[in-house]
C-alpha positions as CSV (number, residue, x, y, z in Angstrom):
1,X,101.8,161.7,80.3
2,X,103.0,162.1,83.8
3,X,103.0,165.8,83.5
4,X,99.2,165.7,83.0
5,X,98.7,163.8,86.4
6,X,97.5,165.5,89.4
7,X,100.1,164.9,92.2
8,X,97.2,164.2,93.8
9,X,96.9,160.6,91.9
10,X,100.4,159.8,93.7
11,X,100.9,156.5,92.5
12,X,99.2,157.2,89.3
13,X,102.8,159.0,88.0
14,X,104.2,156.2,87.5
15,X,103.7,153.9,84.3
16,X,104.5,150.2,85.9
17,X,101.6,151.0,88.3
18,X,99.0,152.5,86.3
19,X,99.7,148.7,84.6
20,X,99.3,146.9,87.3
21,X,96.1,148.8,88.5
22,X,94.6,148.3,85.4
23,X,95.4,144.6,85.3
24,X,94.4,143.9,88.8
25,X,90.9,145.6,88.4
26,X,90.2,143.3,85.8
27,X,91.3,140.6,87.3
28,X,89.7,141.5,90.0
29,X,86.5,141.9,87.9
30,X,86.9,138.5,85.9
31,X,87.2,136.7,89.3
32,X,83.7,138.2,90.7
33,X,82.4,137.1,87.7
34,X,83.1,133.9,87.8
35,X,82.4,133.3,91.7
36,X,78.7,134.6,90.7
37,X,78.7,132.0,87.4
38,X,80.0,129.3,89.6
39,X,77.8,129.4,92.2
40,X,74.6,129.6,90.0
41,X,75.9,126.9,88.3
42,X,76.9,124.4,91.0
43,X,73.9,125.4,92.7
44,X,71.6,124.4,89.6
45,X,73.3,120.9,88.8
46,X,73.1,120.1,92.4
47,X,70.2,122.0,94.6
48,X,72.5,121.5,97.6
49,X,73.5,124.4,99.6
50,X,76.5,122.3,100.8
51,X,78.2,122.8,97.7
52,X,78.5,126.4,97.9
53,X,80.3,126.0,101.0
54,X,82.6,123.3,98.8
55,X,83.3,126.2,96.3
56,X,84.5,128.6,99.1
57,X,86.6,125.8,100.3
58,X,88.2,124.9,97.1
59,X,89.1,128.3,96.4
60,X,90.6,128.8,100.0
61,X,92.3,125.2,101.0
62,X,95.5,125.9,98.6
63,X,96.5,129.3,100.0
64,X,96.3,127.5,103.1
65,X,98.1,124.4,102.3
66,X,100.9,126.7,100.2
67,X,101.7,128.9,102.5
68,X,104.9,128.6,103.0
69,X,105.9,127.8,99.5
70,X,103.7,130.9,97.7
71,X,105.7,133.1,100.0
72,X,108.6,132.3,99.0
73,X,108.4,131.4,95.5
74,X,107.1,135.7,95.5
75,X,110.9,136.7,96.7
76,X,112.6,134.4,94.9
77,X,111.4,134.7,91.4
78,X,110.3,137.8,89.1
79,X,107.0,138.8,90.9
80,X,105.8,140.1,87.7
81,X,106.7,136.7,85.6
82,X,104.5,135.1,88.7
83,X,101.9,137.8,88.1
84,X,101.5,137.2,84.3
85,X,101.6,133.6,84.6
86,X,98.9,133.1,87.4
87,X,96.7,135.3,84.9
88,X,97.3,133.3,82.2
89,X,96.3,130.3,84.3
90,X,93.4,132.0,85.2
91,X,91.8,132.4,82.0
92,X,92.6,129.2,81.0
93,X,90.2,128.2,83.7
94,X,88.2,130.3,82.7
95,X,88.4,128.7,79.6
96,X,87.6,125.2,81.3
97,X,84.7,126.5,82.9
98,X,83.2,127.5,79.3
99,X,84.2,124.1,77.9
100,X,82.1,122.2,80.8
101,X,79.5,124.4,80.4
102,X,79.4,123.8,76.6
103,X,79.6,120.4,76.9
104,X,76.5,119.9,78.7
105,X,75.6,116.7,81.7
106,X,78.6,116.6,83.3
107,X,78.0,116.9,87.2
108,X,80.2,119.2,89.5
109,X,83.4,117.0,90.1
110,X,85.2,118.9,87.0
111,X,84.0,122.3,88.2
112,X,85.8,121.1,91.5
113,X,88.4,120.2,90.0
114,X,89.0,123.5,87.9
115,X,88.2,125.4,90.9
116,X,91.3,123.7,93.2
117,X,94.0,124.7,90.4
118,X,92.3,128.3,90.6
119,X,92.4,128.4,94.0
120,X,96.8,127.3,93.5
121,X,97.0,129.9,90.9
122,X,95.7,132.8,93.0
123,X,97.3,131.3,96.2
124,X,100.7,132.1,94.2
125,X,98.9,135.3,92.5
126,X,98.6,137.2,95.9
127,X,101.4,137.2,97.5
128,X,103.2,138.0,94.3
129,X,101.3,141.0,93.5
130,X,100.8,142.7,96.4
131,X,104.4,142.1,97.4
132,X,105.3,144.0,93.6
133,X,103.5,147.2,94.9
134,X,106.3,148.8,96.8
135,X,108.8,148.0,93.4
136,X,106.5,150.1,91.5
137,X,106.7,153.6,93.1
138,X,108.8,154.8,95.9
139,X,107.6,155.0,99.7
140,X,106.5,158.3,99.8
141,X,103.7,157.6,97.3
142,X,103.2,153.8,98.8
143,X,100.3,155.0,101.1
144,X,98.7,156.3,97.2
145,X,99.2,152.7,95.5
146,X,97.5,151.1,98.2
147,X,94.3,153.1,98.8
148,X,94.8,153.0,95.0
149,X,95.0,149.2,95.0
150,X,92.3,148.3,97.7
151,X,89.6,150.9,95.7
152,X,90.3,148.7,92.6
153,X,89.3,145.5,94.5
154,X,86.1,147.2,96.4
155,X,85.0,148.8,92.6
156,X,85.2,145.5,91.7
157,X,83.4,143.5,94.2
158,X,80.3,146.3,94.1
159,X,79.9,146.2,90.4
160,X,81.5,142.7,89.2
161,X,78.9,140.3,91.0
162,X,75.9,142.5,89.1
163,X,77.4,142.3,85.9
164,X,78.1,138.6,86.5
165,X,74.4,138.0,87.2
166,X,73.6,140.1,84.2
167,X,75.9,138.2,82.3
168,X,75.0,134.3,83.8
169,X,71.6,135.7,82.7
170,X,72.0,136.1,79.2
171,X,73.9,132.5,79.4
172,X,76.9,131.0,81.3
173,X,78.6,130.9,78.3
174,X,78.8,134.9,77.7
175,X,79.9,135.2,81.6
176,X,82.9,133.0,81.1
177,X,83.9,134.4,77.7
178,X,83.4,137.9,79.4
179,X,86.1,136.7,81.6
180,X,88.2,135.5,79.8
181,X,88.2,138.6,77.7
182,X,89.2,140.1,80.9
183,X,92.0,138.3,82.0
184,X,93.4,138.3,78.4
185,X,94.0,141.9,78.0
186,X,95.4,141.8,82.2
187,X,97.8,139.9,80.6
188,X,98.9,141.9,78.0
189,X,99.2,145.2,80.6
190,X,100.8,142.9,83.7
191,X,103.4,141.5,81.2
192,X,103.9,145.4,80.3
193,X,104.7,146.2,83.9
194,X,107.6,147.9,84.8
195,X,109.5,148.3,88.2
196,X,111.7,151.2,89.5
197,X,115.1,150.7,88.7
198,X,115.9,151.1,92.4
199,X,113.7,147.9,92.9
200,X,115.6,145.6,90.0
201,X,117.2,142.8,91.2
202,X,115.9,143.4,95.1
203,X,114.8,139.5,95.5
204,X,117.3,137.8,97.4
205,X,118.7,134.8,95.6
206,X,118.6,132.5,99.2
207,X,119.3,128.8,99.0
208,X,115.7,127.3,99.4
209,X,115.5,125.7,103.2
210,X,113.3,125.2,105.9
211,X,114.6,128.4,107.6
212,X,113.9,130.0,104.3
213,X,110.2,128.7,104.2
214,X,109.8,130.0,107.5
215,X,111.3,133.0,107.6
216,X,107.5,135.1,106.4
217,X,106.4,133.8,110.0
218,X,109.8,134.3,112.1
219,X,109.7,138.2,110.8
220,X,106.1,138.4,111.7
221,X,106.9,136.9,115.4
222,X,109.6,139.3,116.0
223,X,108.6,142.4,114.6
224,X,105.6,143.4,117.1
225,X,104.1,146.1,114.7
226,X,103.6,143.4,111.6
227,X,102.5,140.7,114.2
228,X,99.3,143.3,115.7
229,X,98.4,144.3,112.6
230,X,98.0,141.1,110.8
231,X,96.5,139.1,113.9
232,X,94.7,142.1,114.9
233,X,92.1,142.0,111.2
234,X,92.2,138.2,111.9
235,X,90.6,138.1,115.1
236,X,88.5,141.4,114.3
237,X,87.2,139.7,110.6
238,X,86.9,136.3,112.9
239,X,84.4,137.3,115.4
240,X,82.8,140.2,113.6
241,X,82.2,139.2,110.2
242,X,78.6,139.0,108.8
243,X,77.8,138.8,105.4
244,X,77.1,135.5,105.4
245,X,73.9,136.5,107.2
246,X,72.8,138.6,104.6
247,X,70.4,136.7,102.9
248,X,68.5,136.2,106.6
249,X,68.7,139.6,106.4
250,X,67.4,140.4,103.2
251,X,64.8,137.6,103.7
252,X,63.7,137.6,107.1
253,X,64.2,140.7,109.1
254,X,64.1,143.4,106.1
255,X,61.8,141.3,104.0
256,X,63.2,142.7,100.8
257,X,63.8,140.7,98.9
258,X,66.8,139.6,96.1
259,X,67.3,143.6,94.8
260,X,67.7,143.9,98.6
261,X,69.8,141.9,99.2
262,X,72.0,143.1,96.5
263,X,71.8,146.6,97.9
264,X,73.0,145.3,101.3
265,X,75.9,143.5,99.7
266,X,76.9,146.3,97.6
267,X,76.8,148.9,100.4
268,X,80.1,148.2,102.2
269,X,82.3,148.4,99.1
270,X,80.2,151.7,98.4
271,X,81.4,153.1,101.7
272,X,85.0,151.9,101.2
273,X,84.7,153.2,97.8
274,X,84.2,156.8,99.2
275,X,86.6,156.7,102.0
276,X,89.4,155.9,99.4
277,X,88.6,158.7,98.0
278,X,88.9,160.6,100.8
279,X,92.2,159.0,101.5
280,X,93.7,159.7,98.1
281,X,93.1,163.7,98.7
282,X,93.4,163.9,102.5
283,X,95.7,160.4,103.6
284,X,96.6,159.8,107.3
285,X,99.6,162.0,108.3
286,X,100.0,161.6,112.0
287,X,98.3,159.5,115.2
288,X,98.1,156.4,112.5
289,X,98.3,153.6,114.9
290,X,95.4,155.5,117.2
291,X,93.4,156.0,114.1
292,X,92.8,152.4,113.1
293,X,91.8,151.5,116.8
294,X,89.2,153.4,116.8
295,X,88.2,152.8,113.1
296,X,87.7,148.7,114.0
297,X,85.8,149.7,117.2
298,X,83.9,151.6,114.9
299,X,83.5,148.8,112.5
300,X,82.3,146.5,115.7
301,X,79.7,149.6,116.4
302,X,78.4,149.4,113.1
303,X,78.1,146.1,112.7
304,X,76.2,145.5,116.2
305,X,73.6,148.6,115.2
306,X,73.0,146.8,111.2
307,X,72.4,143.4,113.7
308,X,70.1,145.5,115.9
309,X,68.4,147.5,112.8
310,X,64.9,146.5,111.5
311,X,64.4,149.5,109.1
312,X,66.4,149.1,105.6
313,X,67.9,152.9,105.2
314,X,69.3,152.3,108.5
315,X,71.2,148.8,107.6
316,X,72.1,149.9,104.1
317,X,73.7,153.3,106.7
318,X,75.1,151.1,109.2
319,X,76.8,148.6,106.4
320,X,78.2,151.7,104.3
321,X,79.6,153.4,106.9
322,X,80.8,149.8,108.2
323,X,82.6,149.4,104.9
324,X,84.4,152.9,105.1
325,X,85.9,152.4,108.6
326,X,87.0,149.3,107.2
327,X,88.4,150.7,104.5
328,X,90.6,153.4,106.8
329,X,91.6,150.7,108.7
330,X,93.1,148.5,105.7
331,X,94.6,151.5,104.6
332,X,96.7,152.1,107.6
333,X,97.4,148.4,108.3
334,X,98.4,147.8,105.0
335,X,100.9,150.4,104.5
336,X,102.5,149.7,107.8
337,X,103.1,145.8,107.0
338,X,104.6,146.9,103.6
339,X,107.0,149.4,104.9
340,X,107.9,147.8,108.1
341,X,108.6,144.1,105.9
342,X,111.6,144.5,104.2
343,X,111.3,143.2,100.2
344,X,114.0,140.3,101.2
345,X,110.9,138.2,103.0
346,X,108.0,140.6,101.5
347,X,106.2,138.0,99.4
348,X,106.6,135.3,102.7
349,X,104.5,137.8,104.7
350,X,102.2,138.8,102.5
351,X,101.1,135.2,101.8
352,X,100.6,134.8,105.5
353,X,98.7,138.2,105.7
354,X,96.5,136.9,102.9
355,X,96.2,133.7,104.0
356,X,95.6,135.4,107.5
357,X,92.9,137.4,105.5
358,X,91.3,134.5,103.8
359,X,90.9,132.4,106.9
360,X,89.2,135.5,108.5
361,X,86.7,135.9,105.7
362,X,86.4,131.7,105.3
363,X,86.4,131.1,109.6
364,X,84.2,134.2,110.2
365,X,81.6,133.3,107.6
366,X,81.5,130.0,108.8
367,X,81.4,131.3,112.6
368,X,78.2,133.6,111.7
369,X,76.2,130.5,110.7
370,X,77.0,128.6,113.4
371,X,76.3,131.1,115.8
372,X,72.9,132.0,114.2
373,X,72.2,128.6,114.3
374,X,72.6,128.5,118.0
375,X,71.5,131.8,119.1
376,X,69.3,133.5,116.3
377,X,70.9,135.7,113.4
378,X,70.0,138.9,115.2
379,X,71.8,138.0,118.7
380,X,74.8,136.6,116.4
381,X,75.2,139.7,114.6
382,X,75.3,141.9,117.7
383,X,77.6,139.7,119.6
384,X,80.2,139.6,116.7
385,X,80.4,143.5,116.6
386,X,80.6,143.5,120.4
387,X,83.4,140.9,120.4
388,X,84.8,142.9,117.5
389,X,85.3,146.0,119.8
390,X,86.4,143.9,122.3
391,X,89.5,143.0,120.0
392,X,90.0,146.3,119.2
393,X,90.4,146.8,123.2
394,X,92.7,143.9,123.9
395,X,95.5,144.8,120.7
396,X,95.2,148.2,121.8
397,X,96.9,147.0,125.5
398,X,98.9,143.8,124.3
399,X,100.9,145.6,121.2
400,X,101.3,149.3,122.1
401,X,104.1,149.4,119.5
402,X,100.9,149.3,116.8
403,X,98.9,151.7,119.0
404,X,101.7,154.6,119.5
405,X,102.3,154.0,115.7
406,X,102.1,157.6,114.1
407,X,103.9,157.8,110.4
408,X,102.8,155.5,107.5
409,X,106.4,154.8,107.5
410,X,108.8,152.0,107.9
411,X,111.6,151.2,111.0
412,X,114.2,154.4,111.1
């Protein structure tokens, strides 16, 4: 089947990854699925908009309170055993959800509750997975995985929360048996996946210690290039982050309405969609470091000119266009954490780069309210894409190891 591949697919040629893709799409899908069934259904037991926050939090708190043990627990056991369960899990709470549901007057304390171990499960889920990537096809074609990997999640974010609506429409019932449908055949392909025989046996059997635990943050301290590019999309996600302003948006400024709102939320991941295509056919050969600079600057732009907009072709513009800088930038950050993190401490670092990543997405979310509380939504917008640039300026003088970065490559 190889054979019949276009070299352009990359990381397509090989079997454990076309697996892996496959199940994380669908996991992927599943989980936006449920986060738009959840948050219909906590909102209509409750009426309290205080309780959405509570579902972000529940989902977020473990990766943050696991950190150092999801890490580990990713290079010291079979990532793809860690995979498998953690989607097993998940459709068991899936599973839960459907039971609840069925069973009627129940309040939201055992949707919490459900929601806390699915937040544990994909706190030990991430770092696991995305540390497997580089065992499934060798570093050449690691640039291909990942633009690969990130497409699946932005394919999934566009098109899972419609068909969740759909789906909560018809009942809550059919969106939960929907995903678990999902995450039973991820299952079945993650528990099929494979890794390269140069990768077997590549987690380091260390005697579990407090040096151990720590080690994910003492490689990210000392290894300048993984230290700008993870602390560079915190603060840039931080200060510049706006969806949660999109309903204002939608409802205030635009005055379009829901289907509005939906386009505004869908247009990001269209633009990152795009750009990975691009990527796939044409990826980033030389000046990488310099290209991502300017890509989050270009992000800030973007976002300050959709905060500025009052005409809806020109937001849905600004936001797609957002989405694919964004999407070059992940590109190039990502592959340079991967190669430059050896697989000894891999999973460590990737559970603080996701954990990084959650708390910019949680923090910035959370910062874009407060901010339009106290200024206005339009000023708050436009100030977080200014600051946004600004990061861009500062990591460009304080690591210039990142900046004069050229190769997608690891040390030499």
């Amino acid at each position: 089947m190889s054979g019949l591949i276009s070299p352009r697919a990359g990381a397509f040629r090989y079997a454990g990854f076309r697996h892996y893709w496959i199940a994380r799409f669908l996991g992927s899908f599943s989980a936006q699925i449920m986060g738009v069934s959840v948050g219909w259904q906590v909102y209509d037991l409750t009426r309290d908009p205080f309780d959405l926050g509570i579902v972000g939090l529940t989902l977020f708190l473990p990766a943050f309170l696991l950190v150092l043990v999801t890490g580990a627990v990713a290079d010291r056991f079979n990532r793809v055993l860690i995979m498998t369960g953690c989607i097993i899990g998940e459709g068991l709470c899936a599973l839960a959800l459907l039971m609840f549901t069925m069973m009627g007057e129940h309040g939201v304390a055992p949707i919490f509750c459900t929601l806390v171990v699915l937040g544990t499960l994909r706190a030990f889920f991430g770092p696991a997975q995305q540390s497997l990537m580089p065992n499934l096809v060798p570093a050449e074609d690691l640039a291909s995985a990942i633009a690969w990997g990130t497409s699946s999640w932005q394919i999934a974010t566009v098109f899972g929360p419609v068909a969740g609506g759909l789906l909560y429409g018809i009942s809550p019932e059919v969106a939960y048996i929907t995903s678990f449908v999902l995450l039973a055949v991820a299952t079945v392909l993650a528990a099929g996946v494979r890794v390269l025989a140069s990768a077997k046996g590549a987690c380091e059997k260390e005697k579990p210690s407090f040096e151990t635990l720590v080690a994910g943050f003492r490689y990210i301290w000392k290894e300048k290039i993984v230290l700008g590019a993870i602390s560079f999309d915190l603060f840039a996600m931080l200060l510049g982050g706006a969806s949660a302003l999109l309903p204002v948006y939608a409802r205030d400024i635009l005055t379009v309405g829901p289907w509005g709102l939906g386009l505004l939320r869908a247009a990001p991941g269209i633009g990152s969609i795009l750009v990975a295509a691009f990527l796939l056919r044409h990826p980033v050969k030389d000046h990488a470091g310099l290209i991502m600079f300017v890509c989050v600057a270009l992000v800030g732009f973007f976002i300050a000119v959709f905060g500025a907009s009052t005409e809806v072709w020109l937001s849905v513009l600004a936001l797609g266009l957002l989405g694919g800088f964004d999407m070059v930038s992940v590109y190039v950050r990502e592959t340079l954490i991967q190669l430059w993190t050896p697989d000894a401490v891999r999973g460590r670092v990737n559970a603080v780069n996701m954990m990084f990543l959650g708390a910019s997405n949680e923090l910035g979310e959370f910062r874009a309210g407060i901010s339009a509380w106290a200024f206005g939504a339009v000023p708050a917008v436009i100030i977080g894409g200014a600051a946004t640039i600004g990061v861009s300026a500062l990591w460009w003088c304080w690591f210039p190891q990142l900046r004069k970065a050229r190769h997608l490559r690891g040390p030499v």
